[in-house]
C-alpha positions as CSV (number, residue, x, y, z in Angstrom):
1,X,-9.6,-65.2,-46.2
2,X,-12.2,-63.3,-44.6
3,X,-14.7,-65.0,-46.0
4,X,-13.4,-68.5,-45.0
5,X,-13.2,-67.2,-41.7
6,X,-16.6,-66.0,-41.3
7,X,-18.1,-69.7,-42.8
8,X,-16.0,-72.2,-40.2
9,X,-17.5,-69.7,-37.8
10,X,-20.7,-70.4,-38.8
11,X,-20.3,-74.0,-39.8
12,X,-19.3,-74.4,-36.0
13,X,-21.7,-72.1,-34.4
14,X,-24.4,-74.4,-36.3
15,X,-23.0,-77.4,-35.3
16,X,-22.8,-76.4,-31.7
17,X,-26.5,-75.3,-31.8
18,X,-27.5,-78.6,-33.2
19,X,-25.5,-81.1,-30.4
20,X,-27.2,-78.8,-28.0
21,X,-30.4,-79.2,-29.1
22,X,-30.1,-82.8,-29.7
23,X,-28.7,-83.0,-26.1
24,X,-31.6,-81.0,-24.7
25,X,-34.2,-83.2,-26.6
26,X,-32.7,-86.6,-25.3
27,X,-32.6,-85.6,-21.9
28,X,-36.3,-84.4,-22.2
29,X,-37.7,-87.0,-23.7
30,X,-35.7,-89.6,-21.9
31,X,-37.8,-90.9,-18.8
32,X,-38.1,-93.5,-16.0
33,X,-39.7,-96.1,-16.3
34,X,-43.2,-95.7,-15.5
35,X,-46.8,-98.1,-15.0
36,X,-47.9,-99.8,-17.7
37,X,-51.7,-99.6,-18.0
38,X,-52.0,-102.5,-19.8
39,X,-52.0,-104.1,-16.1
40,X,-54.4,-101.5,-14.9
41,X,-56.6,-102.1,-17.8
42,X,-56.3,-106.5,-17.0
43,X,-56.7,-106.7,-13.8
44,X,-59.4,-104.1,-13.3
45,X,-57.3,-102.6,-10.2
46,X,-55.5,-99.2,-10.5
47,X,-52.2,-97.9,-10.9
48,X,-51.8,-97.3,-6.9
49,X,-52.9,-100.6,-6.2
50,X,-49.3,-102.0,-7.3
51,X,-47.4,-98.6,-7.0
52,X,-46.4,-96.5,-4.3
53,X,-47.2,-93.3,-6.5
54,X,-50.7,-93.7,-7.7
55,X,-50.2,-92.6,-10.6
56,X,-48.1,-95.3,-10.8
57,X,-44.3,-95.8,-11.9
58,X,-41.4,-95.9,-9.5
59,X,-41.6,-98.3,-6.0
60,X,-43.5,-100.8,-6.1
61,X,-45.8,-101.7,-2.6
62,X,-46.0,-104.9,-1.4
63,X,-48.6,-106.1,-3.6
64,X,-47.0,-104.6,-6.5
65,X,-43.9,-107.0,-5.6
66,X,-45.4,-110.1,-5.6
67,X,-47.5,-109.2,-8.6
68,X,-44.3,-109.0,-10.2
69,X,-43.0,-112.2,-8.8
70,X,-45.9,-113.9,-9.8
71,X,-45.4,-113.5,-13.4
72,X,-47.3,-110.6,-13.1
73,X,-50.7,-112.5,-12.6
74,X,-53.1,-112.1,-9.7
């Protein structure tokens, strides 16, 4: 009985250890949404141009807004 015992323990410890590593892994790769240099790269203007952050990602300036309304075309 022992035995038994000891494997459920470890059957549960391991299956523990792997929801919380697949937890830890989906909240670390998860991410906002962020610029998307293909604009960057099209219109010749950088990230900040659009973005409050200039690395771009997050608000959007008032440029960046009508951008967007636009169809995203200048």
């Amino acid at each position: 009985m022992k035995v038994h015992a000891k494997k459920a323990f470890a059957l549960v410890c391991g299956a523990a250890a792997a929801g919380l590593i697949a937890a830890t892994l989906s909240v670390a790769v998860s991410q906002s949404a962020n610029a998307t240099p293909q604009y960057a790269a099209a219109t010749g203007k950088p990230c900040g141009q659009c973005h409050q952050n200039p690395a771009g990602g997050g608000k959007l300036k008032p440029f960046g807004e009508k951008f967007k309304e636009n169809g995203y075309k200048l």
